[in-house]
C-alpha positions in Angstrom: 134.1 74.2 101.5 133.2 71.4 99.1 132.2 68.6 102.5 129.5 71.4 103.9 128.2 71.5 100.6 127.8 67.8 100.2 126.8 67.6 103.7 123.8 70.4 102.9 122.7 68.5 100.2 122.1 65.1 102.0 120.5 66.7 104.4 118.1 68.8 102.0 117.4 65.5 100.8 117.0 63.9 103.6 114.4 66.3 104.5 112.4 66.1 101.2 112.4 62.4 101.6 110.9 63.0 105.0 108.2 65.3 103.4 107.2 63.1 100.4 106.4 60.1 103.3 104.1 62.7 104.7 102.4 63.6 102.2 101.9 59.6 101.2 100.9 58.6 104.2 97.9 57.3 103.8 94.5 58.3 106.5 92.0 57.0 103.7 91.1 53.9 105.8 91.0 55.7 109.4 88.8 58.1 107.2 86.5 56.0 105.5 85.1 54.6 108.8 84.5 58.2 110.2 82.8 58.7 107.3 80.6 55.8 107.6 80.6 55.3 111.5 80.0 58.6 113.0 77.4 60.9 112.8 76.4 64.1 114.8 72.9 64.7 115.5 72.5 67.9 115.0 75.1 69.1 113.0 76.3 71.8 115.7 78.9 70.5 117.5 76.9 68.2 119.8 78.4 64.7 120.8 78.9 62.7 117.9 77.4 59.1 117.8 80.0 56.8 116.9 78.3 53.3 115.6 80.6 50.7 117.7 79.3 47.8 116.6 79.3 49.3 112.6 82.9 49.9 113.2 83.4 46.4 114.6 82.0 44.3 111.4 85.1 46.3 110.0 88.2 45.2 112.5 90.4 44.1 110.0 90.4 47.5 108.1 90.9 49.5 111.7 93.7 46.8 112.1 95.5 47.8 108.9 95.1 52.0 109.4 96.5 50.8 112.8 99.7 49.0 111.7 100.6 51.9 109.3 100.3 54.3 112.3 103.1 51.6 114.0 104.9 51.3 111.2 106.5 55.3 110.8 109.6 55.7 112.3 110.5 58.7 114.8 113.0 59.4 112.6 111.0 60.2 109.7 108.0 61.6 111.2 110.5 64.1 112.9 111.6 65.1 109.5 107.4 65.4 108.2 106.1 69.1 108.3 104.5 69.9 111.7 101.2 70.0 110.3 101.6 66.6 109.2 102.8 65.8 112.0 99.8 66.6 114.5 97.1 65.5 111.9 99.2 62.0 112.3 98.8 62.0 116.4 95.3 63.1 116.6 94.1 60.7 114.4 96.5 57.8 116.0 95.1 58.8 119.3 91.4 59.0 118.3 91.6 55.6 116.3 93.2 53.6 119.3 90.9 55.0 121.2 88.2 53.3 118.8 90.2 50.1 119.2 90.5 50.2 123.0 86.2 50.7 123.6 86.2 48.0 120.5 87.7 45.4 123.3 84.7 46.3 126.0 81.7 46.9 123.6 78.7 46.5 123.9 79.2 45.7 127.7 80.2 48.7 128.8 78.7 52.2 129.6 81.5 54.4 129.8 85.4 54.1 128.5 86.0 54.7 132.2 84.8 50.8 132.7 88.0 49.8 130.9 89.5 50.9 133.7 90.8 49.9 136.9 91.5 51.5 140.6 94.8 51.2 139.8 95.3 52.0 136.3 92.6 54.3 134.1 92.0 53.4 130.2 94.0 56.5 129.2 97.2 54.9 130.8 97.5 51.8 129.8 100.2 51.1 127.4 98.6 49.2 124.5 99.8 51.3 121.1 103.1 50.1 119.2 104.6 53.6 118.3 107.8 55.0 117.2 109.6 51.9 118.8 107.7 51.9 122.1 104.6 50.5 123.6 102.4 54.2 124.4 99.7 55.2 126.2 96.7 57.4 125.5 98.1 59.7 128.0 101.4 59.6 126.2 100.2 60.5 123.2 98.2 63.5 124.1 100.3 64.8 127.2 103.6 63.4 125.6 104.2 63.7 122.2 101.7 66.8 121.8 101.5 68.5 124.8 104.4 67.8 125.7 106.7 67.9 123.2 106.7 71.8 122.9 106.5 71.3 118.9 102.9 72.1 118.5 101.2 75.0 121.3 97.7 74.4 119.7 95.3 74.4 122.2 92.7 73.7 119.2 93.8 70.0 119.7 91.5 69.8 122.5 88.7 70.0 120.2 89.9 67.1 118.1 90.8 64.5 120.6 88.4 62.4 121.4 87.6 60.3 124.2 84.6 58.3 123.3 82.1 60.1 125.9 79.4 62.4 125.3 81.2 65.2 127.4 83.7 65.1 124.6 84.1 67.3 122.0 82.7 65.9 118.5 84.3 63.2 116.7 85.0 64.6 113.5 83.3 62.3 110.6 86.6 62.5 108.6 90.5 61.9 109.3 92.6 65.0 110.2 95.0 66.0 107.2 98.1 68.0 107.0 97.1 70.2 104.6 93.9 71.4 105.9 94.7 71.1 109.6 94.1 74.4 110.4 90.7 74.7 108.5 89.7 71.7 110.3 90.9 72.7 113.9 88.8 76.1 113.5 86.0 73.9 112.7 86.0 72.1 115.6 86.8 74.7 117.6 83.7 77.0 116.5 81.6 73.9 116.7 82.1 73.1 120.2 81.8 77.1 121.5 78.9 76.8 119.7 77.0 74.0 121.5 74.7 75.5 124.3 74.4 72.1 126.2 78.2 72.8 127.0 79.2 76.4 126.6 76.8 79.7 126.9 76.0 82.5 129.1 73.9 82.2 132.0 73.0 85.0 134.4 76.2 86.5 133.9 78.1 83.7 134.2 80.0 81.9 131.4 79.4 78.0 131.8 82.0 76.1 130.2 83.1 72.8 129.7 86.1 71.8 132.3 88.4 70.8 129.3 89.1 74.8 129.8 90.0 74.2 133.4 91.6 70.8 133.2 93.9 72.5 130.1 93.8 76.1 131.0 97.5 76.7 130.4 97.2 75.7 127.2 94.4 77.9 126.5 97.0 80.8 128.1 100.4 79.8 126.3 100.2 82.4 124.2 98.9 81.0 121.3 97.7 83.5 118.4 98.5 86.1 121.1 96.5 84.7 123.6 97.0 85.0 127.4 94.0 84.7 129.5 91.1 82.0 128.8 88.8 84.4 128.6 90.7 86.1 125.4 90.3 82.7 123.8 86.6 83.2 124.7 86.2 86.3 123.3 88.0 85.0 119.9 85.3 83.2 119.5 82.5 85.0 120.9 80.6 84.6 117.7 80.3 81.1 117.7 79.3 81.3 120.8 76.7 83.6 120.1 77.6 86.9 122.5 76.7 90.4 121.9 79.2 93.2 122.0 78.1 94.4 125.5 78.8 91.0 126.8 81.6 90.3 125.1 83.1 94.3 126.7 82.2 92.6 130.2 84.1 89.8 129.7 87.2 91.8 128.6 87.0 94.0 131.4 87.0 90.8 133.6 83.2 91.2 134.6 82.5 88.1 134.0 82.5 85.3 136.2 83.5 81.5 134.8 82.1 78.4 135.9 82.9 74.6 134.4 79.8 72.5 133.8 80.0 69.1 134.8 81.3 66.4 132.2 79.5 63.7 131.2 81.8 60.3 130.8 78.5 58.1 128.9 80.3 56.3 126.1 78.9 58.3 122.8 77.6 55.2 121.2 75.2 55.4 118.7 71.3 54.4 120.4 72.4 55.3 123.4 
């Protein structure tokens, strides 16, 4: 009896020491430069301009959020709360994206241009993490896609991809502790921009993040099957009456995906 008790309370402290790492892990830096460095026009969910060459007189700071990002181990991230744990990816995947345009701008017009024929930006292993060298691609489709820790198809509205098609960069780093708060936010702010996602003639005109990703929108997250429940959740930020929102229900109501625009979202541009 007594070496399960001893072994219970290692690992009980184990886990709090996991936890406490979490919650001192430090996003000020990453969110000082969103803070400073991007703005959104229009305050509605509209692409976000992202001042490049503001962030670039600050390298060294971007540099230093960077290496702490590197510097986790799996082993204690795998012990953080999963809240901490996703506000940590999205934030290391939309701040290497920052990095990657950094090594193109100002002469290029799309992230696509750091690409190749053979190889596109989002695949190129660049980012020291947990022990490996990662890709964009592996953090989004690996560690939070796939991973099967997560099943938040809000992330979608938080991962960035420095194009105007995007959804918004959000102006501050993603927390732990507010996560959810700040995942809603995104998400009503994107449903809510009419350049991207609105009603037309009876036909809902969406962005095709909903078709590139439409399992996840169906996984069954918050009860949710069909893209067109996760529509209707949020049929107020997208601005639909009740008789439209009963036609989509009823399945009524066509969808179509709008194209994407791949522009990099650089401020004066």
């Amino acid at each position: 009896m007594l070496k399960p008790l001893i072994f219970g309370l290692f690992l009980m402290m184990g886990l709090g020491a996991g936890q406490a790492h979490a919650r001192d892990f430090d996003h000020a830096p990453w969110d000082n430069l969103l803070k400073a460095y991007v703005a959104s026009p229009d305050g509605v969910g509209q692409a976000t301009r992202v001042d490049y060459a503001g962030i670039a007189l600050h390298v060294p700071a971007l540099d230093q959020y960077l290496n702490q990002l590197s510097s986790v181990h799996q082993a204690d991230f795998d012990h953080w709360a999963r809240p901490d744990q996703l506000a940590f990816l999205i934030n290391a995947y939309n701040a290497w994206t920052i990095k990657l345009v950094l090594t193109g701008y100002p002469d290029i017009a799309s992230i696509k241009d750091l690409g190749s024929w053979v190889q596109s930006p989002w695949k190129k292993s660049f980012i020291p993490l947990f022990g490996s060298m990662r890709s964009l691609d592996d953090i989004e489709h690996g560690l939070i896609r796939g991973s099967g820790r997560y099943n938040d198809p809000r992330v979608h509205f938080a991962l960035n991809c420095a194009s105007i098609g995007c959804p918004a960069l959000r102006s501050e780093a993603y927390q732990g502790k507010s996560l959810d708060t700040q995942l809603e936010s995104q998400t009503k702010l994107f449903l809510a921009d009419r350049t991207r996602n609105h009603l037309e003639g009876g036909v809902l005109k969406v962005s095709p993040i909903f078709k590139w990703y439409h399992e996840d929108f169906e996984s069954g997250w918050s009860g949710i099957h069909k893209l067109s429940d996760f529509i209707v959740r949020y049929s107020a930020a997208m601005g639909l009456t009740e008789g439209q929102v009963r036609r989509i229900q009823r399945g009524e109501t066509p969808i179509d995906y709008l194209d994407y625009d791949w522009h990099l979202n650089a401020k004066g541009r």
